[in-house]
C-alpha positions in Angstrom: -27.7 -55.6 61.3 -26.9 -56.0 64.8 -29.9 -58.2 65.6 -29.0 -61.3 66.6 -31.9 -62.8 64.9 -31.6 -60.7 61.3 -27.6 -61.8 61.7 -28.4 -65.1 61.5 -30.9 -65.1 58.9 -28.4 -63.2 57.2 -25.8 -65.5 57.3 -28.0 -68.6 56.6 -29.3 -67.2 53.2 -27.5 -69.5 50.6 -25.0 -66.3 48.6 -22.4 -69.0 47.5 -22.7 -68.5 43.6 -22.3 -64.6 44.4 -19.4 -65.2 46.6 -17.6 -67.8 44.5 -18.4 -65.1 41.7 -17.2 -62.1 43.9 -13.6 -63.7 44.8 -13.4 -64.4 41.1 -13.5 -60.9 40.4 -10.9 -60.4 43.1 -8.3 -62.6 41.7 -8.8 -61.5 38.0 -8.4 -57.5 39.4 -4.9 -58.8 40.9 -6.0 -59.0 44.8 -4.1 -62.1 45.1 -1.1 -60.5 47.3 -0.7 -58.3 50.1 -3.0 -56.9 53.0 -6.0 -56.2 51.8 -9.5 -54.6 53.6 -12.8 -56.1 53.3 -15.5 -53.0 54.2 -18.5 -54.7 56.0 -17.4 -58.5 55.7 -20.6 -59.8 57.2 -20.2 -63.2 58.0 -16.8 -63.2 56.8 -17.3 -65.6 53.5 -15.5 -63.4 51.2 -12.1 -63.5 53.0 -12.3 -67.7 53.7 -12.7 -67.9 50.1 -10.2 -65.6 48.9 -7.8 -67.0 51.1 -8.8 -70.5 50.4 -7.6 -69.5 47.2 -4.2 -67.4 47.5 -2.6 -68.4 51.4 -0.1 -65.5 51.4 -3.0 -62.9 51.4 -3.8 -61.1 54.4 -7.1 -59.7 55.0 -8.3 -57.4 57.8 -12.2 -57.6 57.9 -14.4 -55.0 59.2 -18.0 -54.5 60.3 -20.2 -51.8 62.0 -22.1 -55.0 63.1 -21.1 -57.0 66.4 -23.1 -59.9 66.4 -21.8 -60.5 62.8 -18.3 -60.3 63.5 -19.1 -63.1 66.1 -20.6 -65.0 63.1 -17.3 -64.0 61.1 -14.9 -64.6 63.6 -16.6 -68.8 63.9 -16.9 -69.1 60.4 -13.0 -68.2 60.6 -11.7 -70.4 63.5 -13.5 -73.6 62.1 -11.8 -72.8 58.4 -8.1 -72.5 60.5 -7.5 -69.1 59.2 -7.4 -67.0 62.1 -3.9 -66.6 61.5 -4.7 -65.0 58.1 -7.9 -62.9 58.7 -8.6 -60.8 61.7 -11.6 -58.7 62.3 -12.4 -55.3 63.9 -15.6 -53.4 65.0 -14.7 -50.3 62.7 -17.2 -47.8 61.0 -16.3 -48.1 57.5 -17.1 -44.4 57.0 -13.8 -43.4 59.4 -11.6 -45.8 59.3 -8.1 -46.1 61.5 -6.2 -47.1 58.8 -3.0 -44.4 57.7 -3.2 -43.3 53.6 -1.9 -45.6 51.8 -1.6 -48.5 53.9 -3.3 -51.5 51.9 -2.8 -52.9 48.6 -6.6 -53.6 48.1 -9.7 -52.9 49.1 -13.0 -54.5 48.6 -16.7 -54.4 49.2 -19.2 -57.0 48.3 -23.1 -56.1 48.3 -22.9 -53.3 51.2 -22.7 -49.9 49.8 -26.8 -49.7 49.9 -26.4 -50.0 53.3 -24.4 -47.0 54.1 -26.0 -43.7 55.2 -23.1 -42.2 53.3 -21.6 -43.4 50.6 -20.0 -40.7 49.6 -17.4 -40.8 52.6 -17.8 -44.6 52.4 -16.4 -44.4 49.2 -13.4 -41.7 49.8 -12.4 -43.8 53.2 -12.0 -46.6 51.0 -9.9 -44.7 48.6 -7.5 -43.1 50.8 -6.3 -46.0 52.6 -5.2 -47.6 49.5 -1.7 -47.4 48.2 -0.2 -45.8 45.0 -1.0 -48.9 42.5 -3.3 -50.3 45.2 -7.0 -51.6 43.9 -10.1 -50.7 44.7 -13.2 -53.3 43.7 -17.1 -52.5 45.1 -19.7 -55.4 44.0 -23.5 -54.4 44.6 -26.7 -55.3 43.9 -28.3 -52.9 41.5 -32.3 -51.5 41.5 -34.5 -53.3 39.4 -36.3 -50.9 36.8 -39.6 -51.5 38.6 -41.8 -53.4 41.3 -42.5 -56.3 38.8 -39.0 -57.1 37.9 -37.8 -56.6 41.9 -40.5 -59.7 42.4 -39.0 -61.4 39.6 -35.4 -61.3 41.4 -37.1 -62.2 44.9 -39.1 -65.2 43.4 -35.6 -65.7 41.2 -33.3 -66.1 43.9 -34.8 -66.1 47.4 -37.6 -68.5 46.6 -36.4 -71.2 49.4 -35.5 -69.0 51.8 -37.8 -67.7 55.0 -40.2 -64.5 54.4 -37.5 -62.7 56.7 -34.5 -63.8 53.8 -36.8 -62.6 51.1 -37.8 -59.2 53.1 -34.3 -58.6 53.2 -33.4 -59.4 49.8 -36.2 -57.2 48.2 -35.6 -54.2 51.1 -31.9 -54.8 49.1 -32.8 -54.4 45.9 -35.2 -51.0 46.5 -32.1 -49.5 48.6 -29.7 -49.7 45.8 -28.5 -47.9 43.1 -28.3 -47.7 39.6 -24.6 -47.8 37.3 -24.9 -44.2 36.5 -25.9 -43.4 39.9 -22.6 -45.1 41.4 -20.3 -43.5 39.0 -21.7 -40.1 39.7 -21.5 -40.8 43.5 -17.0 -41.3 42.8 -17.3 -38.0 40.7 -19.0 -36.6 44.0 -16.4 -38.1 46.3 -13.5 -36.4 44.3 -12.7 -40.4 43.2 -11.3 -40.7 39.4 -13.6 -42.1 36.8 -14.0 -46.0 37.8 -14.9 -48.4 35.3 -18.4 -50.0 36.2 -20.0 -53.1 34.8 -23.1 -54.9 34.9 -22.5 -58.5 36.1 -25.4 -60.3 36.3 -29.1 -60.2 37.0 -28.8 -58.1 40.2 -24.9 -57.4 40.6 -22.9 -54.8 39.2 -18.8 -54.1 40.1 -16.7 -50.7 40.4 -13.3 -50.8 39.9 -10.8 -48.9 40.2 -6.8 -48.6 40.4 -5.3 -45.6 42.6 -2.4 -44.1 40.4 -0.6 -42.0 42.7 
């Protein structure tokens, strides 16, 4: 997304019960301490919150996306928490992160964006540390055309026909629970724990033991 135009529209569209939802998830998975990554942080909404919320956390924020990170990195300096969250132009698919190095890392609504998930999702396992947390929220694929409408007319109704052309290309992009659990097994990952968390959301997590 590194349209200028589709950035914006983007980071217009109105995802604050998601988000509030999303960082809710965080805190109650224990990502309230530490350095933690955000894979493809978008406008960078999730880390403001999550900050907003715990002060001592440290987030490093990543996006293959420039003229989002210029959207992130605003968003940031008018909240006053550039000393808390910095950004980087990284491809979440090879990071430059060491093994082990943070003590979370989380994803919200971009893993049907990735050409490969499977590295996607092994990147984002190896740079965690032993104990360290893994949580991946994504939309999941309606069962057919009728109920993607449903969702479209459900939640992007007010927004531009760009907004709702992205929200539905979303929703055909991404996968099902079973389809995410056997994409870990793929990746070598152990057995994460996926639930269904509302209408068009479901959550991975996972805790690396050693």
């Amino acid at each position: 997304m590194d349209d200028p135009e589709e950035a914006r529209e983007y980071a217009a569209m109105d995802h604050s019960e998601a988000n509030l939802a999303f960082v809710e998830a965080l805190l109650a998975f224990g990502m309230d301490h530490g350095t933690l990554l955000d894979l493809g942080t978008g406008p960078g909404d999730i880390p403001i919150l999550l900050v907003g919320r715990c002060p001592e956390v440290q987030v490093r924020a990543i996006d293959l996306s420039n003229e989002m990170l210029k959207i992130a990195r605003l968003h940031v300096a008018r909240a006053g928490l550039s000393r808390q969250i910095s950004f980087q132009l990284v491809d979440a698919k090879a990071l430059p992160f060491a093994d082990g190095f943070f003590d979370g890392v989380f994803s919200n609504t971009i893993l049907h964006h990735v050409a490969d998930p499977i590295v996607f999702l092994r990147e984002g396992f190896r740079v965690l540390k032993p104990g360290g947390r893994l949580l991946i929220r994504d939309l999941y694929r309606p069962e057919d055309e009728a109920g993607l409408e449903q969702l479209v007319t459900l939640h992007a109704k007010d927004g531009s026909s760009r907004q709702r052309e992205l929200f539905r290309d979303s929703l055909r992009a991404a996968y099902l629970p079973h389809e995410l659990v056997a994409l870990c097994e793929e990746a070598g990952l152990p057995r994460p724990e996926v639930t269904v968390d509302s209408d068009r959301h479901m959550t991975l997590r996972l805790v690396r033991t050693c």
